[in-house]
DSSP file (Angstrom, degrees, kcal/mol; ACC not computed):
  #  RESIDUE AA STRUCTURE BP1 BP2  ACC     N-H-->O    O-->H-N    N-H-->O    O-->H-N    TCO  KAPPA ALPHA  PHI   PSI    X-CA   Y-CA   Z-CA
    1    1 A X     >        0   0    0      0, 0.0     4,-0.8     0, 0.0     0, 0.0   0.000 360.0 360.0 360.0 -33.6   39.9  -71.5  -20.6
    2    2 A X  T >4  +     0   0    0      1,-0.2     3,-0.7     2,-0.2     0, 0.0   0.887 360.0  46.5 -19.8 -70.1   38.2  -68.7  -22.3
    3    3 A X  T 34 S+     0   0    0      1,-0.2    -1,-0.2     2,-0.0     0, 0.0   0.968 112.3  54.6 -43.3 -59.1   35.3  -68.6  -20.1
    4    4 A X  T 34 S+     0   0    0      2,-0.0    -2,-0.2    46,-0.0    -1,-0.2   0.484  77.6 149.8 -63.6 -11.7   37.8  -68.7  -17.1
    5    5 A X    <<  -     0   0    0     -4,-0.8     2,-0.4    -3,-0.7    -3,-0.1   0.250  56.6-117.0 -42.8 142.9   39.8  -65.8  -18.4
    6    6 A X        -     0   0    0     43,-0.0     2,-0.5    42,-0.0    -1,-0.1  -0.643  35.0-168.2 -66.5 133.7   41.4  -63.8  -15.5
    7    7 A X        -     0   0    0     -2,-0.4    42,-1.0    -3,-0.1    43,-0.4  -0.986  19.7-130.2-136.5 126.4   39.5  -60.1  -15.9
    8    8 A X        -     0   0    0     -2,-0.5     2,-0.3    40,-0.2    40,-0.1  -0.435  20.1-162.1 -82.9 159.6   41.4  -57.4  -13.6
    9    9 A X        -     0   0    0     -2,-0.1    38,-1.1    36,-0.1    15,-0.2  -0.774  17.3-127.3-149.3  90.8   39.0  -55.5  -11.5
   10   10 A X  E     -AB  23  46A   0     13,-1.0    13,-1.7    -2,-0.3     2,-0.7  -0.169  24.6-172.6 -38.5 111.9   40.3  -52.1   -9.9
   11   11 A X  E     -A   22   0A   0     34,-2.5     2,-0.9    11,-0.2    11,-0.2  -0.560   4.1-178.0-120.5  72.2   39.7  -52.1   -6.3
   12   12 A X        -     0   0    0      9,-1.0    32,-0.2    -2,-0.7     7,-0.0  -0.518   9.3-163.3 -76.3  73.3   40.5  -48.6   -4.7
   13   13 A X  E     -C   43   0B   0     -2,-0.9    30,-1.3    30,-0.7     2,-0.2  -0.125  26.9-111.9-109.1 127.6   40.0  -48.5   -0.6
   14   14 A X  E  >  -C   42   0B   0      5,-0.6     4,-1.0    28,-0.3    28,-0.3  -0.448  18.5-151.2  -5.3 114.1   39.7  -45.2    1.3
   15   15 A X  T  4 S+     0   0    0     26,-1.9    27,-0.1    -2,-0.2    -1,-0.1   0.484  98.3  48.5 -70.2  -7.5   42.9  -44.7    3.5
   16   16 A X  T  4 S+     0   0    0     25,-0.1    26,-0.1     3,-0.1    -1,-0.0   0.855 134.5   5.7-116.7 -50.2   40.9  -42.5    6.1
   17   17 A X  T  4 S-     0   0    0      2,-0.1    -2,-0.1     1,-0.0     3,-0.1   0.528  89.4-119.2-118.6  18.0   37.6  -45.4    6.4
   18   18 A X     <  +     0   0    0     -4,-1.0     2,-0.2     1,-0.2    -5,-0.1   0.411  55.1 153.5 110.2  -5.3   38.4  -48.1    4.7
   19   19 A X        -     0   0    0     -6,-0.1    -5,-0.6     1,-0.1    -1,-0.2  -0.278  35.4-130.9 -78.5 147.7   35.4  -48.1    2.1
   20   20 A X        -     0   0    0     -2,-0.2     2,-0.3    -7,-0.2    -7,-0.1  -0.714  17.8-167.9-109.5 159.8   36.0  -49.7   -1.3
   21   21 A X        -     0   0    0     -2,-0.2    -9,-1.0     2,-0.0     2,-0.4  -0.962  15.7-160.4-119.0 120.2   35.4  -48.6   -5.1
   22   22 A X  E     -A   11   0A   0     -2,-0.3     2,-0.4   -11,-0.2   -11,-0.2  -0.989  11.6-171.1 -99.1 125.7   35.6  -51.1   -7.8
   23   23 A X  E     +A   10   0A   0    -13,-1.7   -13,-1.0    -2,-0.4     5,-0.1  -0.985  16.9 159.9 -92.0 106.5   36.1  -50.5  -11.0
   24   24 A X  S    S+     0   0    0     -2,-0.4    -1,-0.1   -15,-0.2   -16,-0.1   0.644  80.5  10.8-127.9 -56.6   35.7  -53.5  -13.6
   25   25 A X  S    S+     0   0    0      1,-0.1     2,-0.3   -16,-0.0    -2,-0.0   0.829 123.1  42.8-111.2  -9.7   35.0  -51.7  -17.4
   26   26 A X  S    S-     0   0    0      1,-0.0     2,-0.4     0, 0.0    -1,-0.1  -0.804  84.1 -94.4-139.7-167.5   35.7  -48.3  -16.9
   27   27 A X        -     0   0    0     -2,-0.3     2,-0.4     1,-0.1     3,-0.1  -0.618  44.7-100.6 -93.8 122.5   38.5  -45.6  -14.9
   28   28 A X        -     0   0    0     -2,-0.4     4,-0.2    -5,-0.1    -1,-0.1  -0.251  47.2-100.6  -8.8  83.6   38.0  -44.1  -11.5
   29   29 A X    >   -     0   0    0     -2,-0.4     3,-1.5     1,-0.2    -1,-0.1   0.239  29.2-132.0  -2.1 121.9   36.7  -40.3  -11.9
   30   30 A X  T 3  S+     0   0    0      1,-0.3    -1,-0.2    -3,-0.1    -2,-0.1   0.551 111.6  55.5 -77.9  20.8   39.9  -38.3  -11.3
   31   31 A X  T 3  S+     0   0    0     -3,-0.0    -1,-0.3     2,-0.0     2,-0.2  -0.203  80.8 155.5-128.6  28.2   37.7  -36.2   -8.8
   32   32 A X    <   +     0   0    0     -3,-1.5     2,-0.3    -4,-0.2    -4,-0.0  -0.701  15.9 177.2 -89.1 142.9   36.6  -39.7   -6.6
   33   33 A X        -     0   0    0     -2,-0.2     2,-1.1     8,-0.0     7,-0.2  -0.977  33.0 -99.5-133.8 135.2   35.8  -38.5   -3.4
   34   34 A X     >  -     0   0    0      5,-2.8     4,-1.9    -2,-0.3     5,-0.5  -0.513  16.8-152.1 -76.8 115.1   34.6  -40.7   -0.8
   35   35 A X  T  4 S+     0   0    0     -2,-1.1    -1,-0.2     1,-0.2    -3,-0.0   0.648  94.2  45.0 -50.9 -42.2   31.1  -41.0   -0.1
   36   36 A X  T  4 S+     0   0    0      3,-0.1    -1,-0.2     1,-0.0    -2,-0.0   0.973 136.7   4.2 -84.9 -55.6   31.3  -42.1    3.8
   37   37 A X  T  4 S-     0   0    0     -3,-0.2    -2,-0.2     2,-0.1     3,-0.1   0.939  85.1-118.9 -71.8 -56.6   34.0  -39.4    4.6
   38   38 A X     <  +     0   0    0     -4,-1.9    -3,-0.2     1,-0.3    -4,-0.0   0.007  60.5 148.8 116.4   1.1   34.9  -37.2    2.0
   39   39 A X        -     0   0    0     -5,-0.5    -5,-2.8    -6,-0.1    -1,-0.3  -0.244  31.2-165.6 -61.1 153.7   38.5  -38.4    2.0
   40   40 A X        +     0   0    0     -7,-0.2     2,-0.5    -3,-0.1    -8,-0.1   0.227  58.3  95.9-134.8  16.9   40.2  -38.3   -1.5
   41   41 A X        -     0   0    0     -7,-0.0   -26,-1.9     2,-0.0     2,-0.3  -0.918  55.6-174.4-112.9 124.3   43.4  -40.5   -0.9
   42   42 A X  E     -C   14   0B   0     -2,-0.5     2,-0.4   -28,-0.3   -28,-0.3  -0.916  33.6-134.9-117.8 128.8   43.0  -44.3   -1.9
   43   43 A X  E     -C   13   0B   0    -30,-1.3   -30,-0.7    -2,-0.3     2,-0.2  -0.634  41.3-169.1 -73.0 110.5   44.9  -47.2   -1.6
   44   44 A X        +     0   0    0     -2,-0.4     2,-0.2   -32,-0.2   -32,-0.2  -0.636  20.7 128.0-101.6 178.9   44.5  -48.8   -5.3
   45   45 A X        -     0   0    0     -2,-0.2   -34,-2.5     2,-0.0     2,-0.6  -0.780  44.7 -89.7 167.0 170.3   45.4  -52.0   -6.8
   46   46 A X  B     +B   10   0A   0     -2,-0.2     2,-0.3   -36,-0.2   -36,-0.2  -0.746  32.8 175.1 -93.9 136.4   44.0  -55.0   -8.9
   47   47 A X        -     0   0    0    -38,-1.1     2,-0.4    -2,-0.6   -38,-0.1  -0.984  31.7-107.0-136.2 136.8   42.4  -58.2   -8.1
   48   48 A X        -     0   0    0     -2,-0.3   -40,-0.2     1,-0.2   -42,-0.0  -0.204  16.4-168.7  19.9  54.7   40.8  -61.2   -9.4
   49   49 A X  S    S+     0   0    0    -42,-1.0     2,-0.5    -2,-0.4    -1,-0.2   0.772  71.5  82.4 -85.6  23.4   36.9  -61.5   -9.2
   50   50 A X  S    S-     0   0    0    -43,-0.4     2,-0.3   -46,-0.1    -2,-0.1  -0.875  84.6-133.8 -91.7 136.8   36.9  -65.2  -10.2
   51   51 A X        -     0   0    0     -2,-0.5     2,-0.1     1,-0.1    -2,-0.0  -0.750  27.4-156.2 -87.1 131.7   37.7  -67.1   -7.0
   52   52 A X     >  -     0   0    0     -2,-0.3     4,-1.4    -4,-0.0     5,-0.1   0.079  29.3 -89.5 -78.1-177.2   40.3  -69.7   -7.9
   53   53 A X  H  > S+     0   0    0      2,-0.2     4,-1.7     3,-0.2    -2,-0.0   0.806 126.5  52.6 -48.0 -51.5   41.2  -73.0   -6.3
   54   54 A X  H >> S+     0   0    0      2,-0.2     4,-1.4     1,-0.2     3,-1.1   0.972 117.6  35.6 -73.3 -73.5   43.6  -71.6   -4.1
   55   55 A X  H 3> S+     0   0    0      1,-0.3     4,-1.6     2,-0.2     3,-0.4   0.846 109.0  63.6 -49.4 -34.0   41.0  -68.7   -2.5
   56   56 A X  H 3X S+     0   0    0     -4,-1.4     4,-1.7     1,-0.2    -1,-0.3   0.886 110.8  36.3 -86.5 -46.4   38.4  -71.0   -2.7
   57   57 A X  H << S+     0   0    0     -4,-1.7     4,-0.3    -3,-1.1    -1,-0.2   0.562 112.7  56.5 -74.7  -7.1   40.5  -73.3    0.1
   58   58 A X  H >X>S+     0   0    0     -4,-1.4     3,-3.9    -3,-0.4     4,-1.6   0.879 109.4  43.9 -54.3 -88.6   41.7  -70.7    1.9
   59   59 A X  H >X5S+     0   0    0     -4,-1.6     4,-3.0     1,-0.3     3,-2.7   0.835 111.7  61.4 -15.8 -99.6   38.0  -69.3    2.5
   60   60 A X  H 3<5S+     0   0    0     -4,-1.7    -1,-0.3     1,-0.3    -2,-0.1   0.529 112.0  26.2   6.0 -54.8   37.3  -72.8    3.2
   61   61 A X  H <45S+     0   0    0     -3,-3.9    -1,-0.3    -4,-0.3    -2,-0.2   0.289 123.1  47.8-124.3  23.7   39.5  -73.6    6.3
   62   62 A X  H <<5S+     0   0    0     -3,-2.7    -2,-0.2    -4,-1.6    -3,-0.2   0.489  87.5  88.7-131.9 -40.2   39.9  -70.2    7.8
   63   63 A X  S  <<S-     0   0    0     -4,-3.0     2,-0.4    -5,-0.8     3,-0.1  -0.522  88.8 -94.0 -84.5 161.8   36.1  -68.6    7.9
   64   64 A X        -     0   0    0      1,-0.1    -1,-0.1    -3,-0.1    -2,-0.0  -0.621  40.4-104.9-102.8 114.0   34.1  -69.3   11.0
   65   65 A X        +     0   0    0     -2,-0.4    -1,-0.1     1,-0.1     3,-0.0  -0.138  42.5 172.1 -31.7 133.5   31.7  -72.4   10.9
   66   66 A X        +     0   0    0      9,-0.1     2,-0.4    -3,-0.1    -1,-0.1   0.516  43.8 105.1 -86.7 -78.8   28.0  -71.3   10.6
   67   67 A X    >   -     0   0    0      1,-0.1     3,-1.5     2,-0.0     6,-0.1  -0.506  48.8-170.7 -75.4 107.0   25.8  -74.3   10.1
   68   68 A X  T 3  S+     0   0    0     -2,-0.4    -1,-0.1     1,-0.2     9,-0.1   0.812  91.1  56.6 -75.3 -20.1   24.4  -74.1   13.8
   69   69 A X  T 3  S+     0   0    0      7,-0.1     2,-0.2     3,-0.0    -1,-0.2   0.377  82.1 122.7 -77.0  -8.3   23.0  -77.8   12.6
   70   70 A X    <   -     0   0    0     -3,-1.5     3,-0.2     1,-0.2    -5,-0.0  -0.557  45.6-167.5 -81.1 136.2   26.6  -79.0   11.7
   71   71 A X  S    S+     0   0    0     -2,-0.2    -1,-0.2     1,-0.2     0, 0.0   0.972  94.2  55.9-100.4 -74.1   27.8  -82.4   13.6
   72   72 A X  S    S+     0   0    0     -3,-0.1     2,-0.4     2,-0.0    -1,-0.2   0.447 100.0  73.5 -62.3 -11.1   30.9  -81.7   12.6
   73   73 A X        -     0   0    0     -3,-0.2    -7,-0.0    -6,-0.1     0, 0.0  -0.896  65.7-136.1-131.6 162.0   31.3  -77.9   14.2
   74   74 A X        +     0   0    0     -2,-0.4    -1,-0.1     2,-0.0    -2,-0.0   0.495  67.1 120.3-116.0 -34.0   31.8  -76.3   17.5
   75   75 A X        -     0   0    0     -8,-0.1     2,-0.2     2,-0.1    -9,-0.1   0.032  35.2-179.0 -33.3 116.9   28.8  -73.0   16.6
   76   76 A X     >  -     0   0    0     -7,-0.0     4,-1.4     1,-0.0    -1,-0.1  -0.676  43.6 -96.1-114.0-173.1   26.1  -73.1   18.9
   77   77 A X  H  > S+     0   0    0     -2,-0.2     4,-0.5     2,-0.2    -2,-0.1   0.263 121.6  58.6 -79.0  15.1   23.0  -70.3   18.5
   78   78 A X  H  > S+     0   0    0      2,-0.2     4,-3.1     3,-0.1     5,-0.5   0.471  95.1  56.9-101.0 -71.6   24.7  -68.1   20.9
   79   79 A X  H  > S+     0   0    0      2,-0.2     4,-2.6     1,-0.1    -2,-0.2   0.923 107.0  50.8 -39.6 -53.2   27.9  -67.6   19.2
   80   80 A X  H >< S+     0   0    0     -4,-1.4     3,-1.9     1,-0.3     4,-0.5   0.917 113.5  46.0 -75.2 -71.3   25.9  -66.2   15.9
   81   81 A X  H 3X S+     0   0    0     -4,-0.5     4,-2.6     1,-0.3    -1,-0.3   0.777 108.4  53.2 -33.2 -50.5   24.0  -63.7   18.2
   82   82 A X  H 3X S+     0   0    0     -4,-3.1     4,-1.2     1,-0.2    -1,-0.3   0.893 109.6  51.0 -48.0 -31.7   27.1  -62.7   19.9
   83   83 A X  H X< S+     0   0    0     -4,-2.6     3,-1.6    -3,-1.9    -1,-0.2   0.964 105.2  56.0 -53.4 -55.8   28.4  -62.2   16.1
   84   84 A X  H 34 S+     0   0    0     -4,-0.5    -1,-0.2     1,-0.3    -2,-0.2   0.720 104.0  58.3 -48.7 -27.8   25.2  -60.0   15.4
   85   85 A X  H 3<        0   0    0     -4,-2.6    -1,-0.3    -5,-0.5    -2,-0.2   0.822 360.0 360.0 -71.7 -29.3   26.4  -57.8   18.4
   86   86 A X    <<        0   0    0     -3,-1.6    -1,-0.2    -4,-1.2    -2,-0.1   0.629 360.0 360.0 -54.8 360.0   29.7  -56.7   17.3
């Protein structure tokens, strides 16, 4: 369990575009200003990075099939380009 220990990771989001900052060993600058805008109000909060059981099945049956080679899924080569166009 050691290994597995949960280690918080400060995850602060832009409010104006949405770009994230993480912070893992040390504090947020009290001066962070956002690189993509310039905005300097942020949505903080903590999370996880080791993906658990739970995230790890989430992930799992909710993200969009891939494997264009996969029997078992509905992806043809079209579908990924159309993804590369959004």
């Amino acid at each position: 369990m050691a290994d597995n220990e949960a280690r918080e990771l400060l995850v602060q989001v832009c409010l104006e575009c949405g770009k994230e900052y993480m912070f893992e060993e040390t504090e947020p600058p009290d001066d962070l200003t956002c690189e993509k805008c310039g905005n300097t109000v942020f949505r903080s909060f903590y999370a996880n990075p080791v993906e658990d059981e739970v995230e790890t099945d989430f992930r799992e049956s909710t993200e969009r099939d891939t494997a264009t080679d996969d029997g078992a899924g509905e992806v043809t080569r079209g579908d990924l380009q159309d993804l590369g166009n959004l």
